[in-house]
Structures are given as C-alpha cells and as structure tokens.
C-alpha positions in Angstrom: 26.4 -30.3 12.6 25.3 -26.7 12.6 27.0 -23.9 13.9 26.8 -22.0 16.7 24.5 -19.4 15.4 22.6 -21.7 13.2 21.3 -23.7 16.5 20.9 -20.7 18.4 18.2 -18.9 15.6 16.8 -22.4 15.7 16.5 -22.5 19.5 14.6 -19.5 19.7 12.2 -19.8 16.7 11.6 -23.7 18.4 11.2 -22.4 21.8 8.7 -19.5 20.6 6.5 -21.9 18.7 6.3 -24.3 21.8 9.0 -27.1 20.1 11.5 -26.5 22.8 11.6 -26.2 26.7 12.3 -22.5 27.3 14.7 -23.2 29.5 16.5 -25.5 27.6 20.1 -23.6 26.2 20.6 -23.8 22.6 24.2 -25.5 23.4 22.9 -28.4 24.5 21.0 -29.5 21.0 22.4 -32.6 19.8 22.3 -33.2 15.3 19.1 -35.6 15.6 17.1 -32.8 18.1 18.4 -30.0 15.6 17.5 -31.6 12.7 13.8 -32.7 13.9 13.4 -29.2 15.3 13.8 -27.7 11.7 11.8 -30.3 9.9 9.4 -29.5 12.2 9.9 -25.6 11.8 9.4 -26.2 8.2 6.3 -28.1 8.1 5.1 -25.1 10.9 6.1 -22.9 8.4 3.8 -24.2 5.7 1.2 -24.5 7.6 0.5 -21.1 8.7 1.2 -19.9 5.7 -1.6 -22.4 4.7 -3.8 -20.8 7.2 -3.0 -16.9 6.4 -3.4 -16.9 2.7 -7.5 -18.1 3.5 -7.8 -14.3 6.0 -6.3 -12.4 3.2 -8.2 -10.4 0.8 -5.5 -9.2 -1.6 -1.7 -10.0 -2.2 1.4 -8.9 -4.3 -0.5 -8.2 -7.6 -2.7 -5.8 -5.0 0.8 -4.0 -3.6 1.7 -4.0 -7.3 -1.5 -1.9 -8.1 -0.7 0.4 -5.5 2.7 1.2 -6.6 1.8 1.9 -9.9 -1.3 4.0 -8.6 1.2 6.2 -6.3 3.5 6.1 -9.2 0.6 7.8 -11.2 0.3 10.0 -8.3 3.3 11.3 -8.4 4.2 11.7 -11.5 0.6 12.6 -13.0 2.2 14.1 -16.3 2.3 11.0 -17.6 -1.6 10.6 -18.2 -3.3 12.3 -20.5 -5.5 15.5 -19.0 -8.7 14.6 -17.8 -7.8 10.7 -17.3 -9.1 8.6 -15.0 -7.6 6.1 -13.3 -9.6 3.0 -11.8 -7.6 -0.1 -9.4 -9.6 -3.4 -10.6 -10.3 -6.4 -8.4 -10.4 -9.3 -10.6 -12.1 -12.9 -9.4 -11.9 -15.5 -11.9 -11.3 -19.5 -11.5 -7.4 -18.5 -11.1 -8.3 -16.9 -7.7 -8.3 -13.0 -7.4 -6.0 -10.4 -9.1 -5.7 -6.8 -8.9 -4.9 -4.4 -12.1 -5.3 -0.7 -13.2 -7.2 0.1 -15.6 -6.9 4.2 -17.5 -9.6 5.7 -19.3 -11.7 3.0 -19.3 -15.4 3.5 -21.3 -18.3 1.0 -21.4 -18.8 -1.5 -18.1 -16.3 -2.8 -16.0 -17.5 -6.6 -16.9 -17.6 -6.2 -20.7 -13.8 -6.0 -21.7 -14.4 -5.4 -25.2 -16.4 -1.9 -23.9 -13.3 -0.2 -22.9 -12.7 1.4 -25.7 -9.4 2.1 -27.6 -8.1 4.7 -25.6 -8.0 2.5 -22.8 -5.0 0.7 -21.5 -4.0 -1.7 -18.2 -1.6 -1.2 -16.2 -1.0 -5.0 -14.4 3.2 -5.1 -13.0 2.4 -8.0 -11.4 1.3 -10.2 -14.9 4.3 -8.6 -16.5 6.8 -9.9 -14.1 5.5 -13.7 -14.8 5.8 -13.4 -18.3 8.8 -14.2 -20.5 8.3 -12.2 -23.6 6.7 -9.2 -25.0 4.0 -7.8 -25.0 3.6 -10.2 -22.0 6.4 -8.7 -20.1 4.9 -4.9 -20.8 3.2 -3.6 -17.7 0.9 -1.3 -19.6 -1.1 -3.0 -22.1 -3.2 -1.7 -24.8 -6.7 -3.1 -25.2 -6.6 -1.9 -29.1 -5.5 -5.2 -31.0 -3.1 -4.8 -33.6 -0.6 -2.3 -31.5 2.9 -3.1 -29.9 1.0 -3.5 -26.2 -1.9 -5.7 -26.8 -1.5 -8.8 -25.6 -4.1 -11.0 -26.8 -3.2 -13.4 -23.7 -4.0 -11.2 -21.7 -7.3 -10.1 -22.6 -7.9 -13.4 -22.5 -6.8 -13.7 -18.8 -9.4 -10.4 -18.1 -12.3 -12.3 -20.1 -12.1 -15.4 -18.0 -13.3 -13.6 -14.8 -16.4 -14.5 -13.0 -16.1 -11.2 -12.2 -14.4 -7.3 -12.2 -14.9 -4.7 -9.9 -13.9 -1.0 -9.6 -12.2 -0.4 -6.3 -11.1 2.8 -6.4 -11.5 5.8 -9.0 -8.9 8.5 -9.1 -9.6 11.1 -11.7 -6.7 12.8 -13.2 -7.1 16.0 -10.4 -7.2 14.0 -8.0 -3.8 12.0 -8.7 -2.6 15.7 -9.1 -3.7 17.0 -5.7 -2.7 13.8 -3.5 1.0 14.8 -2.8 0.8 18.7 -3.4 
C-alpha cells in the first residue's frame, strides 16, 4: 500500500484530471482504487504527451541551439572576427532538428558548399553519441580533421530540407549583452 503522501499527490493529480470525486479525501483510497487511479494517470500521461509533441514546432535540440547561440553571445571572443553565425532548422525523414552553423559559404541545402572554414555547432547530436568525433559539439565540415564526423554529414545530407532561421553576424553577438 502507498503512503500517506504517495496517495495524497495521487488524489489531487486524479481529482484535477476528472478521475476522482473532488470531494472525495485522499484517506479514504483503498490499494485497487489507488492503483487504477495511477494506471490511469499513466496512460493520461502518454496521451497528452501524444497530443502536445503534434502543436510543437521545435524541441530540446532547438533549446540546445539557443544555448549555444547565447553562449556565442556572450562569450563572442571565441569566433573569429567578422563570423557569422546562422541557427539551422533541419526537416529530414527523422523529423526536424535544429543546429548552428559558423561561417557558412555556398547555400544552405548544398552541404558540400560550406566551405572549409565552416563548422557546426549541434549539443544536442553530441549528447546521443557514444564516441568521438560523434560526442564533439562543434564539428568540422573539412574531412580529414579531428571534428569531422562523416556520420554526421551524413545525418545533414539526408534532409528534405535546411533552412536559416536566424543570422547573427559576429557585431551583433557582440552588442546583444553590452
């Protein structure tokens, strides 16, 4: 049987979704109420989960992008005078994804335009890889060097599509906390 502040958390998540009489007290729950009442939390869990990941337009890899673009931001000495500094958005048959791309030349569909002085900047691909270069955040689009990662060219070549979200050039990351 639960305890006491198990049921009562229960209780009140159960009565705010409409599982439980509001004024019914959390005391009187019996084991087979409880546990229904969580199975059913659980499954009413899952499904709005199920229902808010088709309203949103970005995720983690997208607040991953972010923190690396305020980390730029901040700490603009980094980058190379003159850099510029683009956030990605990514839609391949994986679903979307969201990156950073520096100094990029050519178009933003054709990969292998870049250029050699490009790099990425993806924290969110790193964290899901095992070993390096996969588990380097910044990667180097020059093959041959310690931060290419062939895989992940690969990954940016599969996409139906890429698209430049936001530019920041290199004054600009400079100005935005002066």
């Amino acid at each position: 049987m639960p305890g006491r502040n198990e049921k009562i958390a229960f209780a009140a998540a159960a009565k705010h979704s409409g599982l439980l009489d509001k004024e019914q007290e959390w005391s009187a729950l019996t084991a087979q109420v409880f546990e229904q009442l969580r199975t059913q939390l659980k499954i009413d869990y899952l499904k709005r989960g199920d229902e808010s990941i088709k309203n949103f337009s970005s995720g983690v890899c997208t607040m991953f992008a972010c923190a690396a673009l305020g980390h730029l931001a901040r700490n603009h000495n980094l980058l190379d005078p003159g850099s510029v500094v683009e956030l990605f958005k990514y839609e391949g048959d994986q679903g979307g994804h969201a990156f950073i791309v520096v100094n990029r030349a050519g178009t933003p569909d054709d990969v292998d335009s870049w250029g050699p002085q490009c790099y990425v900047i993806d924290p969110w691909y790193a964290r899901h890889r095992i070993t390096a270069p996969g588990t380097n955040a910044v990667k180097d689009m020059t093959a041959g060097t310690a931060f290419h990662d062939p895989a992940f060219v690969a990954f940016l070549k599969d996409a139906n599509s890429r698209a430049v979200q936001v530019t920041f050039p290199h004054m600009q990351l400079i100005q935005a906390f002066s």
